[in-house]
C-alpha positions as CSV (number, residue, x, y, z in Angstrom):
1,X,138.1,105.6,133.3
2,X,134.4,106.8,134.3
3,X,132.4,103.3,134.7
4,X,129.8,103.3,132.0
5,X,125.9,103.3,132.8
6,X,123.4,101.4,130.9
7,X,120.9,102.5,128.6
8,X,123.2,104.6,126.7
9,X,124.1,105.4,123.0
10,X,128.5,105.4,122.6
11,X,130.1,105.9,119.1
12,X,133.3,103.1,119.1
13,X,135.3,102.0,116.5
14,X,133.8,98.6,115.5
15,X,137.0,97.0,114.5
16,X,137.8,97.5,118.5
17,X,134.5,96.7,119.9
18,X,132.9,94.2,117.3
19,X,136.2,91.7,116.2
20,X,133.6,89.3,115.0
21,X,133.4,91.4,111.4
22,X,137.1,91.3,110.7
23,X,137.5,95.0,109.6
24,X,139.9,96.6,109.6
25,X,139.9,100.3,111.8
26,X,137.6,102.8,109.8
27,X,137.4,106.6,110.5
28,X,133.0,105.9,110.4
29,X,132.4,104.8,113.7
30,X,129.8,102.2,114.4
31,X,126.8,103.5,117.0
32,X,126.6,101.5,120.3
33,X,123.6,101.0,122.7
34,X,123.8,99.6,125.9
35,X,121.0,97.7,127.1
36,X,118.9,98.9,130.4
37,X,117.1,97.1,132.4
38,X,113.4,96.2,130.7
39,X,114.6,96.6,127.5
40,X,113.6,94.7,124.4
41,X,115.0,94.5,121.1
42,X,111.4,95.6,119.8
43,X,111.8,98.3,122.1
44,X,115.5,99.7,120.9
45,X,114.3,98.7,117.3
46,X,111.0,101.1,117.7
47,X,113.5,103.4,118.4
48,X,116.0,103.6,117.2
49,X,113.9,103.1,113.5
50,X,115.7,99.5,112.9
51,X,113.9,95.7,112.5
52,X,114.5,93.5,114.8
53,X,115.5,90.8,112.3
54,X,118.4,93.8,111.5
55,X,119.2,94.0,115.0
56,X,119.2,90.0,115.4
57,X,121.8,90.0,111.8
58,X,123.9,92.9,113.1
59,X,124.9,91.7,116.2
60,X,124.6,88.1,115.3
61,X,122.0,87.1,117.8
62,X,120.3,83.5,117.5
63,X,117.2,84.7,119.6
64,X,115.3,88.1,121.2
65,X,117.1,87.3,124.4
66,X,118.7,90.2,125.8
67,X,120.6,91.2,129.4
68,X,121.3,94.9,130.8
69,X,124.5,95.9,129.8
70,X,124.9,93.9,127.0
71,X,126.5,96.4,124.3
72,X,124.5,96.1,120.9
73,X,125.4,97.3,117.6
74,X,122.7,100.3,116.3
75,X,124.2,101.8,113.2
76,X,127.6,99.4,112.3
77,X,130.8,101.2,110.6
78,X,130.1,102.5,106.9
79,X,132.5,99.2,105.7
80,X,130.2,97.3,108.0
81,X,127.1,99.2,106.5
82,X,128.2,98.4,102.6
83,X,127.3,94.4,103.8
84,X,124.3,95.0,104.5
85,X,121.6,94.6,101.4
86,X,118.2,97.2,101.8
87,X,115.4,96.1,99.2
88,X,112.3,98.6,98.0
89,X,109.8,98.0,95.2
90,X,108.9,100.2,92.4
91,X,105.0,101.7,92.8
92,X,103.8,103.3,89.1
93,X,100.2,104.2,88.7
94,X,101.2,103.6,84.6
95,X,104.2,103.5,82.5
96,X,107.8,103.0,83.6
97,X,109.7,104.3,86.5
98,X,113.4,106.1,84.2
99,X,116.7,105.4,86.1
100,X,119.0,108.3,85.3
101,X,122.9,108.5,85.4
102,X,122.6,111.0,88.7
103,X,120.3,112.1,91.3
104,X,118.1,114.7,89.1
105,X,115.9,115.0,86.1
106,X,118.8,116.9,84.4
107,X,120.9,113.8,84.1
108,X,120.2,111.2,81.0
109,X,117.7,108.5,81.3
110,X,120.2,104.6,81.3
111,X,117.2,102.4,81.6
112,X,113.7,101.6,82.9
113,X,111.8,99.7,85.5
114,X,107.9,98.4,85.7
115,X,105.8,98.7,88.1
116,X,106.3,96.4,91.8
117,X,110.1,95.7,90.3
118,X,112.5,94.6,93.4
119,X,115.4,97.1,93.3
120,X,118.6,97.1,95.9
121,X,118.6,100.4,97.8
122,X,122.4,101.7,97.4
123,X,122.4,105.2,98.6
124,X,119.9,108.1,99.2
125,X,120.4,111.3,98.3
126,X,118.3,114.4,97.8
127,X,114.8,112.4,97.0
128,X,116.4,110.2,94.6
129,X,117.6,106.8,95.6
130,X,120.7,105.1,94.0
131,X,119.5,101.2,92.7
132,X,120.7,98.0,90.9
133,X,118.2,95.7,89.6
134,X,120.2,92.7,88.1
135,X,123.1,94.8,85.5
136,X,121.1,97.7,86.0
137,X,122.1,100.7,88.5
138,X,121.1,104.6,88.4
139,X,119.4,106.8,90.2
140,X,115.5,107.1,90.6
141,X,113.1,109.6,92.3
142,X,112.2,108.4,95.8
143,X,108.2,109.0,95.7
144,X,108.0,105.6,93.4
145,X,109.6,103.4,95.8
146,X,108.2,102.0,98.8
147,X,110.4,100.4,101.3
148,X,109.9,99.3,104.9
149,X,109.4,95.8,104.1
150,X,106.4,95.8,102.0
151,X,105.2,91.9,101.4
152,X,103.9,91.0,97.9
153,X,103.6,94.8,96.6
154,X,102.2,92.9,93.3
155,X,99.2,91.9,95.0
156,X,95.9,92.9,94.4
157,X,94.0,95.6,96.7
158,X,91.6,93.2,98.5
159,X,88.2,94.6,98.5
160,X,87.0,96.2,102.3
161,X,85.4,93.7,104.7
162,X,82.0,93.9,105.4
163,X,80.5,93.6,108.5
164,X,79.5,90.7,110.1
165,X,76.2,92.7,111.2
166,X,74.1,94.6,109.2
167,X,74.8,98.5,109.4
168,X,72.1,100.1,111.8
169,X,70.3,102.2,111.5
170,X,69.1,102.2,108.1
171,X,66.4,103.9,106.2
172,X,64.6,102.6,102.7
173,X,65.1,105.0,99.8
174,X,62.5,105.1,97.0
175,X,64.6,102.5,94.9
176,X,64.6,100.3,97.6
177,X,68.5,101.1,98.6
178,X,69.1,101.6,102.1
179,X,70.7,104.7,103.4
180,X,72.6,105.2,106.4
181,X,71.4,108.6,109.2
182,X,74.4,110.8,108.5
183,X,76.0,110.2,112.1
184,X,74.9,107.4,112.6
185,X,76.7,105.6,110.0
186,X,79.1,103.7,113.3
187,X,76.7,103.5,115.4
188,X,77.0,100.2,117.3
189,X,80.3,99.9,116.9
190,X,83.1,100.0,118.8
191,X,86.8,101.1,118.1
192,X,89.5,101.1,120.7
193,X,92.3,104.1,119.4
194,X,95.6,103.5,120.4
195,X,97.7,106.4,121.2
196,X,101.6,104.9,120.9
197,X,103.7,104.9,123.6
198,X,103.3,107.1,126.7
199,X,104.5,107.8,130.1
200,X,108.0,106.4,131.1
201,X,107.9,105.9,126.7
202,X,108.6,109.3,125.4
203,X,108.7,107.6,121.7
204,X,110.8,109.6,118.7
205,X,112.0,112.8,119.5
206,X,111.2,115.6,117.0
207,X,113.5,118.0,115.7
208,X,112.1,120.7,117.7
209,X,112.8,118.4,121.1
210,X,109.2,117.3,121.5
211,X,108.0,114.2,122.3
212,X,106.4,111.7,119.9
213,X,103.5,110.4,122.8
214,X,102.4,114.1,122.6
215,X,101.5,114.1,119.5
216,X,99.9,110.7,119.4
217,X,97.5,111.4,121.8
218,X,96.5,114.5,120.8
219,X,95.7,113.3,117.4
220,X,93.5,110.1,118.5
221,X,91.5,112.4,120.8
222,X,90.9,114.5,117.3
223,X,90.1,111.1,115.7
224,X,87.6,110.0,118.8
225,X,86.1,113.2,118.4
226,X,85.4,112.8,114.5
227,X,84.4,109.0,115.0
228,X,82.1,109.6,118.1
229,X,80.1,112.1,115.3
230,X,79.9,109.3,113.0
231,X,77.8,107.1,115.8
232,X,80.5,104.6,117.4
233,X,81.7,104.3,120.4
234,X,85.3,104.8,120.9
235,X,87.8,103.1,123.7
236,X,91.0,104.5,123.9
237,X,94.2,102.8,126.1
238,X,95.2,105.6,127.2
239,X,93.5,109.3,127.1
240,X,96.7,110.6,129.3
241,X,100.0,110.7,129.2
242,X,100.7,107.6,130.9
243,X,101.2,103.8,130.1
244,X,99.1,101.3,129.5
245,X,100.5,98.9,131.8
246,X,101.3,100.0,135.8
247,X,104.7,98.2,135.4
248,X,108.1,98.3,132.9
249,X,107.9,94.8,130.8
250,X,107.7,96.2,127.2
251,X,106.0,93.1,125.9
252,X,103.3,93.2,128.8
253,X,102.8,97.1,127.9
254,X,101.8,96.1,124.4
255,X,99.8,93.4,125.2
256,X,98.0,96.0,127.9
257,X,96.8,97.8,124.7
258,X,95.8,94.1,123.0
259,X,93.4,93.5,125.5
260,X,91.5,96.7,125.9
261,X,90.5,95.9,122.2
262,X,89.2,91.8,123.8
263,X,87.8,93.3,126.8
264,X,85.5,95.9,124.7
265,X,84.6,93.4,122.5
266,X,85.9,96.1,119.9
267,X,85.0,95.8,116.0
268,X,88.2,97.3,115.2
269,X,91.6,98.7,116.6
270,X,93.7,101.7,114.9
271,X,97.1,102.6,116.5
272,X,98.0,106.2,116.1
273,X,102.1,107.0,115.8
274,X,104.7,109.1,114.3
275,X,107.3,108.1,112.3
276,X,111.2,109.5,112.7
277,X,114.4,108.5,110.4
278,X,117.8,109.1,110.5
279,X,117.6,110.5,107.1
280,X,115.8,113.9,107.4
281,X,115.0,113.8,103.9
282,X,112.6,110.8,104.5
283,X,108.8,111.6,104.5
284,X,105.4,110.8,104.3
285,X,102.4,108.5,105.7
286,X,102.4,104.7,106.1
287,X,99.9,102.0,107.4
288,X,101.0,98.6,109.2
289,X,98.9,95.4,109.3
290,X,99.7,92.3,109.9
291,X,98.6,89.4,107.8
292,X,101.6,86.5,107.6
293,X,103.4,84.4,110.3
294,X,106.9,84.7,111.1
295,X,109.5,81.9,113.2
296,X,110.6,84.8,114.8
297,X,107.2,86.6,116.1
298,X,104.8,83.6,115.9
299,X,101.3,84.3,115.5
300,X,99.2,86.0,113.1
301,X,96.0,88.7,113.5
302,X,92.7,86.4,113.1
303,X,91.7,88.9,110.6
304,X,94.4,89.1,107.8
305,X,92.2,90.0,105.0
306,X,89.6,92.7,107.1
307,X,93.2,94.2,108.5
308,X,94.8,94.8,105.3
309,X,91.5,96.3,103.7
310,X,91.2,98.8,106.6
311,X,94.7,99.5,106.3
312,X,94.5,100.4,102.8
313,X,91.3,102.8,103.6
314,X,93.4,104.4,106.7
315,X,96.0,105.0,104.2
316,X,94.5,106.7,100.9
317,X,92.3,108.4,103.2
318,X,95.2,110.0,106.0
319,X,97.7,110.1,103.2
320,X,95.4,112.4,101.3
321,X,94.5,114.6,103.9
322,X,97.6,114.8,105.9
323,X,99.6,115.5,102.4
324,X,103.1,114.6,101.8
325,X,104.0,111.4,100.9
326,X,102.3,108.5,100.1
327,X,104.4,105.5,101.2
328,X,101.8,102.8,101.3
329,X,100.6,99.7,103.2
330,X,102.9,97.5,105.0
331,X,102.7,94.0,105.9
332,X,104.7,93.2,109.2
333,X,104.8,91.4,112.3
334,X,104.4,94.4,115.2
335,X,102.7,93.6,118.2
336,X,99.6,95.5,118.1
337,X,98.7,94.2,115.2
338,X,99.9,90.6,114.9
339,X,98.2,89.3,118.2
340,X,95.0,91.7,118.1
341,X,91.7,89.9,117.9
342,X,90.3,92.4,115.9
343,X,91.0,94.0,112.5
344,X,94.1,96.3,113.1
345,X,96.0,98.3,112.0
346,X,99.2,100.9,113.3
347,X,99.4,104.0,111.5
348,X,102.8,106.4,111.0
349,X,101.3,109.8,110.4
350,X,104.1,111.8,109.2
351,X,108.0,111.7,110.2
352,X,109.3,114.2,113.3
353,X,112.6,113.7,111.7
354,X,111.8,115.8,108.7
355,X,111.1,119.5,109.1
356,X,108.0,120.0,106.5
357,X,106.3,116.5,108.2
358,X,106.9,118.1,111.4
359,X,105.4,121.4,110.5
360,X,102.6,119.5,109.6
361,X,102.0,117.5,112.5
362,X,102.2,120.8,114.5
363,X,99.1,122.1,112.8
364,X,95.6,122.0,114.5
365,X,94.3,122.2,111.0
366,X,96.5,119.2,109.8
367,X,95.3,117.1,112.8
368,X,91.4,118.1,112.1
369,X,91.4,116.6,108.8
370,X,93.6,113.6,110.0
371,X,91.2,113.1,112.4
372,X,88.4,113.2,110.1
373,X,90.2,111.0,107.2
374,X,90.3,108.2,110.2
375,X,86.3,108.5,110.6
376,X,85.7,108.9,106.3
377,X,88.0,105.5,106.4
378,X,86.4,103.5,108.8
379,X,83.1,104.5,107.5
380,X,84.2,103.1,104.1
381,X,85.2,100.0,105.5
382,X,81.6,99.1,107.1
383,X,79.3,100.9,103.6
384,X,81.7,100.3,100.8
């Protein structure tokens, strides 16, 4: 038998390989990654689009320690899967979300829902996700769910931070109002962009076979451009495609991109990314923040509340412009933004892993009024 490599995806039987789950053998295998040298479960996680709590729970890990050639469990069994309990919240603008008997509009309404209702995710098929919410099940269209982990959906939009300075410069209007230069509505401040991944990091792959870092970069030198007309001055942690950090330690790449934000003495830090899924039917914009603690990544950003505000600016505004769907603010724990010392925030443009995202993405159009959503966003946070 050929000796196996490390850093390396295998599809086993997890009856076989796993014994620990007591199943019996399935014809679904379970997906297998063996772990390389430098690698983190944030790392694998990141790419392989599962939490690291999941991966912890999965493979029945007590802490983030891991060794190369340790053999971790990506995607278990589908009798494996069926233990595993996915959660997303109803978002309504009014009225009540209809659960149907099937996965169309064609099939008869068997209940209702209100608005930030926890469901159970059971299946996902065609844009409609299968729920149960106590004795409750049916199917329900997927663009009034959120899921990812979203903390406290119920809460409140908190109002955008204001700066600790005044905004400058400023005119006097005749009824005493001031009134910013148009571009120089940022000047005086400075944002450090944050092009995800890089170098050695390649990041999602599309469908297409392109690169996620590509992307990413090109799309925060678009929004440099558009916030550099606006009057601030802009730091990026990389304007190449190349790490942050000379050497291969994940955690120290991360924190490479932390402090460019402390030693800029930045106002505010925006990570730039692209999402991918297993499910190609999976879609749409999302915004990270970090604003809560965690046993498992202790530490939280010094600036919950401005964070989360920003956040919710990036999103209406990127969501709007880049045009598919809107799948909200997240509160989370990733790296970037939990130990920034700055407002931040990480944002998922669209998904590679769906073709009409990825078309998107390709599109210089697209990426101009991205770009210029980022700059509208952050000049709402500051004269809102």
């Amino acid at each position: 038998m050929r000796k196996l490599s490390v850093g390396i995806i295998l599809s086993v039987m997890v009856a076989w390989f796993v014994p620990a789950y007591g199943l019996a053998k399935s014809s679904t295998p379970a997906t297998i990654y063996v772990v390389k040298k430098g690698d983190s479960l944030y790392a694998i996680g990141k790419k392989y689009r599962i939490s690291v709590s999941q991966l912890k729970s999965i493979n029945h890990l007590k802490s983030d320690r891991i060794y190369a050639g340790q053999k971790l469990i990506i995607r278990p069994s589908e009798s494996a899967r069926s233990k595993t309990t996915t959660y997303g919240y109803v978002k309504l603008k009014s009225g009540r979300l209809n659960v149907r008997k099937g996965p169309s509009t064609k099939y008869a309404v068997v209940g209702h829902l209100n608005n930030h209702q926890k469901v159970v995710l059971k299946e996902h098929k065609n844009g409609w996700y299968r729920i149960a919410s106590g004795s409750l099940s049916g199917w329900v269209c997927d663009d009034y769910i959120i899921t990812g982990g979203a903390a406290n959906p119920a809460a409140k939009p908190a109002k955008p931070a204001k700066p600790s300075k005044p905004a400058t410069p400023a005119q006097t209007t005749a009824s005493g109002k001031s009134a910013t230069k148009a571009g120089n509505k940022l000047k005086g401040k400075v944002i450090v962009l944050d092009p995800g991944h890089g170098g050695r990091d390649p990041g999602a792959v599309a469908l297409d076979g392109s690169f996620e870092k590509i992307y990413n970069l090109s799309y925060t030198l678009a929004a440099k451009s558009a916030l550099e007309k606006e009057g601030a001055k802009v730091v990026m942690t990389r304007s190449t495609d190349r790490a942050c950090y000379s050497g291969t330690n994940r955690v120290l790449e991360l924190q490479c991109r932390v402090d460019v934000a402390k030693k800029s003495h930045a106002n505010l830090f925006i990570s730039l990314h692209n999402n991918w899924s297993s499910n190609k039917n999976v879609r749409g914009t999302e915004t990270h923040y970090n604003d809560r603690n965690s046993t498992d990544y202790p530490g939280v950003n010094k600036y919950p509340k401005q964070s989360k505000a920003l956040a919710q600016l990036v999103q209406k505004e990127v969501a709007s412009a880049f045009g598919s769907k809107n799948r909200g603010v997240i509160s989370d724990h990733l790296y970037v933004t939990r130990k920034n010392t700055v407002p931040a925030v990480l944002l998922e443009i669209g998904f590679l892993s769906n073709r009409t995202d990825l078309n998107k993405i390709r599109s210089a159009s697209v990426k101009t009024k991205v770009a210029n959503a980022i700059a509208k966003a952050v000049v709402e946070y500051y004269h809102s």
